[in-house]
Backbone bond lengths (Angstrom), bond angles and torsions (degrees), N, CA, C in turn:
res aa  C-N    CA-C-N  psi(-1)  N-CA   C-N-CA  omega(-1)  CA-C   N-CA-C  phi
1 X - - - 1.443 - - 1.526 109.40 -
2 X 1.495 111.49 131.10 1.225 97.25 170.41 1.316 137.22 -83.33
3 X 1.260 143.60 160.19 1.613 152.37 159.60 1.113 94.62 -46.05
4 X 1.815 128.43 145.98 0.930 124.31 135.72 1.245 135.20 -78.49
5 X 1.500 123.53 148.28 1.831 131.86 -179.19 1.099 95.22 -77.11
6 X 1.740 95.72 131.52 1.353 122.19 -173.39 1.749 101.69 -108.44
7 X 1.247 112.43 72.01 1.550 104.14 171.65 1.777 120.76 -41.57
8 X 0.704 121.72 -66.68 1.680 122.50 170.30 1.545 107.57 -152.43
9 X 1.478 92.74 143.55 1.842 115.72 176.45 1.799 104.64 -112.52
10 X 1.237 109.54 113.04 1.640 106.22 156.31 1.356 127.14 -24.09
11 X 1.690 115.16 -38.29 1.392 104.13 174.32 1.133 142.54 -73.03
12 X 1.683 109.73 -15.89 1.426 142.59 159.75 1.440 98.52 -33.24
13 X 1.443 119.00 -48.00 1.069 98.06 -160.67 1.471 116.40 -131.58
14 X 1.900 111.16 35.31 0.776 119.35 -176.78 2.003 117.65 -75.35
15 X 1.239 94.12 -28.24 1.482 98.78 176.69 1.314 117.84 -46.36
16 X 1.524 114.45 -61.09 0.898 133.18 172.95 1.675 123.00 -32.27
17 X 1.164 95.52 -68.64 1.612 124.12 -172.65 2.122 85.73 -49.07
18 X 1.179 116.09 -58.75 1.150 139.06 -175.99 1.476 101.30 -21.38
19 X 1.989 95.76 -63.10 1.568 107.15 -147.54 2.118 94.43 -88.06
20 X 1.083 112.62 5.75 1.807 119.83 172.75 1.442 91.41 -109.84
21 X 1.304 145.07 11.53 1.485 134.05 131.44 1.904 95.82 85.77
22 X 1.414 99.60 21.52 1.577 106.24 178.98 1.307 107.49 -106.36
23 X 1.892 116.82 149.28 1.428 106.37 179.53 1.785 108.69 -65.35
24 X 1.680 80.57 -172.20 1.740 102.04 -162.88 1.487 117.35 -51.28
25 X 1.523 92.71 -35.00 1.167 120.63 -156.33 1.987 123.11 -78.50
26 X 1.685 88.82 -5.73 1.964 106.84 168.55 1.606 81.78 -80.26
27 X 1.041 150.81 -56.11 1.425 140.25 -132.96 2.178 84.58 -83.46
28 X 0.866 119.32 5.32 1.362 103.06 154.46 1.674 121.63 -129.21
29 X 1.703 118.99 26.93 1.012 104.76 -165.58 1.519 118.53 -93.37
30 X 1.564 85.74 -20.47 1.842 94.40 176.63 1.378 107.64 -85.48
31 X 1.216 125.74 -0.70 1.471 118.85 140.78 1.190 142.93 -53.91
32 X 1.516 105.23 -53.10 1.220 120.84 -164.92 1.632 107.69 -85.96
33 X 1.140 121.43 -15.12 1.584 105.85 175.15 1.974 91.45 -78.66
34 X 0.774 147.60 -12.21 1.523 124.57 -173.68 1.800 103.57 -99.66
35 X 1.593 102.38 -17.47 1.406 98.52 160.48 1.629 135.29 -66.55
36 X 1.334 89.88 -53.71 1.622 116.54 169.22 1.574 94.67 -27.55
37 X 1.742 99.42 -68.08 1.650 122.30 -160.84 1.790 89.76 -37.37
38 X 1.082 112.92 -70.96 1.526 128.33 -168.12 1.240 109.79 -44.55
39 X 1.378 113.94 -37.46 1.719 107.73 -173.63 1.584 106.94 -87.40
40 X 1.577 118.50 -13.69 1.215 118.85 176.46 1.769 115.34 -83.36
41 X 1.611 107.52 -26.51 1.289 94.26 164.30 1.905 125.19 -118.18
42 X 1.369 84.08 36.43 1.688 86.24 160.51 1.439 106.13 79.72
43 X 1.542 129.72 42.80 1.276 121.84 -159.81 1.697 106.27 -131.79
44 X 1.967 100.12 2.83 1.655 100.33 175.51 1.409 116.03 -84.03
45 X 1.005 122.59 136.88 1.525 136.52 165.90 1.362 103.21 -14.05
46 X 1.407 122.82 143.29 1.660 127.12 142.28 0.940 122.66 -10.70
47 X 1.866 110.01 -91.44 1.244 132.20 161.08 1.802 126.57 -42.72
48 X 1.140 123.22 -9.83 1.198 113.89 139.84 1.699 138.49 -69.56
49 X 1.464 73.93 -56.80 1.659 83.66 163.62 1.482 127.59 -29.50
50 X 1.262 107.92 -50.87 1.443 141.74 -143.75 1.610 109.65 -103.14
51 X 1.326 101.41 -28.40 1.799 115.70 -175.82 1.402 93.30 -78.05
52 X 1.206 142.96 -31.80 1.481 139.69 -166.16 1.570 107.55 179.17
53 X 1.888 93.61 80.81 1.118 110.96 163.90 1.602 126.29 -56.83
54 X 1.044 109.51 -23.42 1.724 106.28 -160.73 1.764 90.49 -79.78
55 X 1.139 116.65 -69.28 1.671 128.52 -179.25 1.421 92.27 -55.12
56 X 1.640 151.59 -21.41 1.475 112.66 169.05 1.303 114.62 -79.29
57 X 1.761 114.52 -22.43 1.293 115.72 -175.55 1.721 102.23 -77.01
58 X 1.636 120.24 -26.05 1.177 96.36 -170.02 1.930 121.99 -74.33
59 X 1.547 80.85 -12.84 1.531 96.30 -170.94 1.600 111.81 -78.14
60 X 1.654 111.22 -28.53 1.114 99.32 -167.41 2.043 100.74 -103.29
61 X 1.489 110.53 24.40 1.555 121.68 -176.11 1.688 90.66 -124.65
62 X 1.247 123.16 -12.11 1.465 120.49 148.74 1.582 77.73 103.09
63 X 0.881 154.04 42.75 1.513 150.69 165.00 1.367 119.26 -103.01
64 X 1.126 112.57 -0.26 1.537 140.68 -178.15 0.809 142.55 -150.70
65 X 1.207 137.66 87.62 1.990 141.87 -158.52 0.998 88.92 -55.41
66 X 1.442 108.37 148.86 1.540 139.25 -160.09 1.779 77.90 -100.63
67 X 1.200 133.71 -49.85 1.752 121.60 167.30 1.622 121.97 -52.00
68 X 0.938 134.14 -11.58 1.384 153.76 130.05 1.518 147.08 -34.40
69 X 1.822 84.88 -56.78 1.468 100.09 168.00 1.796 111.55 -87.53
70 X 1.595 117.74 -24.81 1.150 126.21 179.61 1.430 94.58 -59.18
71 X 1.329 132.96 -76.04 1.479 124.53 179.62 0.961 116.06 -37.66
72 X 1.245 158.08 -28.03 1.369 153.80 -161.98 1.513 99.47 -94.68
73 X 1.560 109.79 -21.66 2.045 112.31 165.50 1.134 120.35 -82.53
74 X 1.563 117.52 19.02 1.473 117.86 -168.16 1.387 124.54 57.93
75 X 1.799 108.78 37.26 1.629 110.34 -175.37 1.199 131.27 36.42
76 X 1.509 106.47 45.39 1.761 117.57 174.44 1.422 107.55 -148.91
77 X 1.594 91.89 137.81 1.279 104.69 -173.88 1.793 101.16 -105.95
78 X 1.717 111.54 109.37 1.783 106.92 -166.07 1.274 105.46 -127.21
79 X 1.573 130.82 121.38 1.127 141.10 -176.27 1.699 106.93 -29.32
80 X 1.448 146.29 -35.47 1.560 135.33 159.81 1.580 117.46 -55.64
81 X 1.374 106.34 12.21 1.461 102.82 176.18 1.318 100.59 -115.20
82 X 1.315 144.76 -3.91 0.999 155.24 168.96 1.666 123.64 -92.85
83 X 1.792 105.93 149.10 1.293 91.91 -179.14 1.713 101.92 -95.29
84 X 1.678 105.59 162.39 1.543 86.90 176.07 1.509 128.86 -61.59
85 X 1.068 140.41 6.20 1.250 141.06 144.97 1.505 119.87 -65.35
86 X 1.345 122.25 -43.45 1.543 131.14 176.71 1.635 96.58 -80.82
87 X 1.185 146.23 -7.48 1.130 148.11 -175.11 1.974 101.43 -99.39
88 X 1.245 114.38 -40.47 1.482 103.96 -167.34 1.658 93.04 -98.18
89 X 1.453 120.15 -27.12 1.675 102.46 157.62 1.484 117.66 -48.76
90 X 1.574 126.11 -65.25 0.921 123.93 -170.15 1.425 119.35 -53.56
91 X 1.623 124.22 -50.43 1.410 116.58 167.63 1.291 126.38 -42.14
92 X 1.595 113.57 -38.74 1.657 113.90 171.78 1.498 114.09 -65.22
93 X 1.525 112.46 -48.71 1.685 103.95 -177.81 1.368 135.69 -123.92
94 X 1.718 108.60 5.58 1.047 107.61 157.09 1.998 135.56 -114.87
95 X 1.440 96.07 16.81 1.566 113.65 157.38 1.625 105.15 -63.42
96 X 1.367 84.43 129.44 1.572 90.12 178.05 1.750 110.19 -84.02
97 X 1.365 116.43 -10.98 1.247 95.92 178.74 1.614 109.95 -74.95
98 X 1.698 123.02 -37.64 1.163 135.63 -133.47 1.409 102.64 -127.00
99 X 1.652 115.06 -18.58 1.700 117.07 -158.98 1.521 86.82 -117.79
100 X 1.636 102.24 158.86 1.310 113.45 -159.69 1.749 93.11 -104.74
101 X 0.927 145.48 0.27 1.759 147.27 167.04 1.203 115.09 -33.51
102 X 1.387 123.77 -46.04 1.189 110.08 -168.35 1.731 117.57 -79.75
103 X 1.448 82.02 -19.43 1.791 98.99 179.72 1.192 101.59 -66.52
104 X 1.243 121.19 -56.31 1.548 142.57 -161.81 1.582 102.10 -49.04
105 X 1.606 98.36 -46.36 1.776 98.99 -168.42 1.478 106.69 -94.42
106 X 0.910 129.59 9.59 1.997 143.88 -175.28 1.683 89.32 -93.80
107 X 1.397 105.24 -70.17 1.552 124.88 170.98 1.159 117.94 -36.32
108 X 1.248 123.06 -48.80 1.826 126.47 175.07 1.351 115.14 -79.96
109 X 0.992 96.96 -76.73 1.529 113.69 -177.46 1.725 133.24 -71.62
110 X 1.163 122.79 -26.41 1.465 129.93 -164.02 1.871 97.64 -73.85
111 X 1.549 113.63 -58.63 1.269 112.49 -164.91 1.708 112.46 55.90
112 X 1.192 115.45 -132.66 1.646 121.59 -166.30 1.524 92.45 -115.57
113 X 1.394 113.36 53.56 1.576 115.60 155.78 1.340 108.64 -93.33
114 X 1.303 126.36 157.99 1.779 124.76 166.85 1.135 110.62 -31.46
115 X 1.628 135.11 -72.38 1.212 158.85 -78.29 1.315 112.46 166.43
116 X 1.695 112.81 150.46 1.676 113.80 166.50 1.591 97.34 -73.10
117 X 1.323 116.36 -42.27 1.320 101.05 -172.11 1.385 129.19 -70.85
118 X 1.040 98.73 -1.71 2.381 101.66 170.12 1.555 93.28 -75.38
119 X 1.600 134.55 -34.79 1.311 119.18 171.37 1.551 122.07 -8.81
120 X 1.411 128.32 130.29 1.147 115.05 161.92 1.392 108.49 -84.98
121 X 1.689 116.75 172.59 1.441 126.69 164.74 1.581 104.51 -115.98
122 X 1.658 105.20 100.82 1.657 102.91 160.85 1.004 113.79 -175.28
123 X 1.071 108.84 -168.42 2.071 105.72 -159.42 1.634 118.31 -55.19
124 X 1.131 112.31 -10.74 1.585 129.19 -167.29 1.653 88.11 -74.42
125 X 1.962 84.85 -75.33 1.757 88.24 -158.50 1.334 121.95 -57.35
126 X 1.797 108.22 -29.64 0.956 113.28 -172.72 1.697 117.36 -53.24
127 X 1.665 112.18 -50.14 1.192 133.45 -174.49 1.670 101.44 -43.75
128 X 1.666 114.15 -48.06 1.172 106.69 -153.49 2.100 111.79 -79.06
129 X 1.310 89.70 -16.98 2.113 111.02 -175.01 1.379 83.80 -79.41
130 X 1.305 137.82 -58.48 1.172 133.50 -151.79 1.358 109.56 -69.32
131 X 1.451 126.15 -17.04 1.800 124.31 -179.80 1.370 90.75 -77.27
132 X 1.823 125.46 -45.15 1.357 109.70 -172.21 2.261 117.86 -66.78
133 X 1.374 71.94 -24.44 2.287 76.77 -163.65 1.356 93.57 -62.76
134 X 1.582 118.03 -23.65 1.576 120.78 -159.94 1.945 99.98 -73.59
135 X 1.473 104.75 -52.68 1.282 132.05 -176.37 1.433 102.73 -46.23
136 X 1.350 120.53 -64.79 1.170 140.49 155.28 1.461 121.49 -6.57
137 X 1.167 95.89 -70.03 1.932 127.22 -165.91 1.397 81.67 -55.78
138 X 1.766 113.43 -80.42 1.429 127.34 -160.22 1.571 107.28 -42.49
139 X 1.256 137.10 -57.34 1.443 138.31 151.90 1.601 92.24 2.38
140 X 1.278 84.30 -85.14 1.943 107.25 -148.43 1.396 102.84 -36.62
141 X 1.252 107.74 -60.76 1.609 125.24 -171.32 1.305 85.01 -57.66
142 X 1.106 165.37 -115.50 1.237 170.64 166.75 1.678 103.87 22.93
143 X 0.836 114.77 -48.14 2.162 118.35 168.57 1.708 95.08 105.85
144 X 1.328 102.60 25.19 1.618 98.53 173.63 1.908 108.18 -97.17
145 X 1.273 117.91 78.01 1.331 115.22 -160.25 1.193 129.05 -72.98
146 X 2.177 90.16 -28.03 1.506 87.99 159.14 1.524 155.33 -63.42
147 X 0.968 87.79 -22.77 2.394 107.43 152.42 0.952 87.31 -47.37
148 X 0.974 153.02 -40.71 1.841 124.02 -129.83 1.693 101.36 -114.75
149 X 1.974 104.15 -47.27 0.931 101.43 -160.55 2.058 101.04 -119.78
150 X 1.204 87.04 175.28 1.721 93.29 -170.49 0.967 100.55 -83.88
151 X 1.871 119.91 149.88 1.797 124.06 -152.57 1.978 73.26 -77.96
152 X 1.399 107.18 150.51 1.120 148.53 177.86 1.830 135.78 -87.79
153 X 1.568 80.60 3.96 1.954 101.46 171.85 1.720 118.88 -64.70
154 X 0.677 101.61 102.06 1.812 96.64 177.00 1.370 105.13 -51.04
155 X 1.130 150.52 159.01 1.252 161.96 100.76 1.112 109.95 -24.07
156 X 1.244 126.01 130.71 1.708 121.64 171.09 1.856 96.47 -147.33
157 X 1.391 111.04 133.90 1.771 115.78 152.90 1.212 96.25 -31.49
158 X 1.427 129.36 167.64 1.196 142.42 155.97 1.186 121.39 -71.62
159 X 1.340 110.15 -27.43 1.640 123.79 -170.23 1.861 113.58 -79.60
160 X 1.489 95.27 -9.80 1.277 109.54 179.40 1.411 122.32 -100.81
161 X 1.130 124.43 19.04 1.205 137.63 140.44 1.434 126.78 24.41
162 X 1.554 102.83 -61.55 1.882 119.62 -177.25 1.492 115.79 -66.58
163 X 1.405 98.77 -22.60 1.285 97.95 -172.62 1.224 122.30 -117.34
């Protein structure tokens, strides 16, 4: 059986969030706008859906911050919450080794804050990440992967040649 992929956990980055003297709750914000994104275009699992209908409907009728409902998932964002379409987007652009998101939201949103995590989460910022995730998406679907994803050259010593 497999493990599920754990794209990002809030607690990852609770230290952090900790040591910028901000609540718990920044250490899930650069999550939650690509969640939101997902629940706005139809990309959560069945069984999410389905585990707690009332809070997906409230979230997606805006009666419920999508930062809200993320806590109530135990602040993790895990490939079984995704559909396989929201699952092979996310591997292309929101892996932090390989996907360009985090850039994307540093790039939009951060400006002359400390940190991604002083980001706020709300209809503002959200509005403004969401023209890029959209831009993004359309790329992908399109088979232009490089938008999406980081150029793919290894670095190698020179001396390493063989490999």
């Amino acid at each position: 059986m497999n493990q599920p992929k754990a794209y990002d956990k809030s607690k990852w980055h609770d230290e952090a969030v900790a040591k910028f003297g901000l609540p718990q709750e920044h250490a899930s914000h650069h999550i939650v706008f690509f969640f939101r994104w997902c629940i706005e275009h139809e990309f959560v699992s069945d069984w999410l859906r389905t585990e707690w209908p009332e809070d997906y409907a409230a979230v997606r009728e805006g009666r419920l911050s999508a930062l809200d409902y993320f806590e109530m998932l135990d602040r993790c964002l895990i490939d079984d919450m995704l559909t396989d379409e929201g699952n092979a987007f996310a591997t292309a652009y929101f892996d932090y080794n390989t996907g360009r998101y985090m850039e994307d939201l540093i790039v939009t949103l951060k400006g002359f804050l400390p940190s991604e995590y002083h980001i706020p989460f709300n209809d503002e910022t959200y509005g403004r990440l969401k023209q890029v995730i959209d831009g993004r998406y359309a790329a992908w679907k399109a088979g232009d992967v490089t938008n999406v994803s980081k150029a793919q050259s290894p670095k190698r010593p020179w001396w390493q040649f063989w490999k």
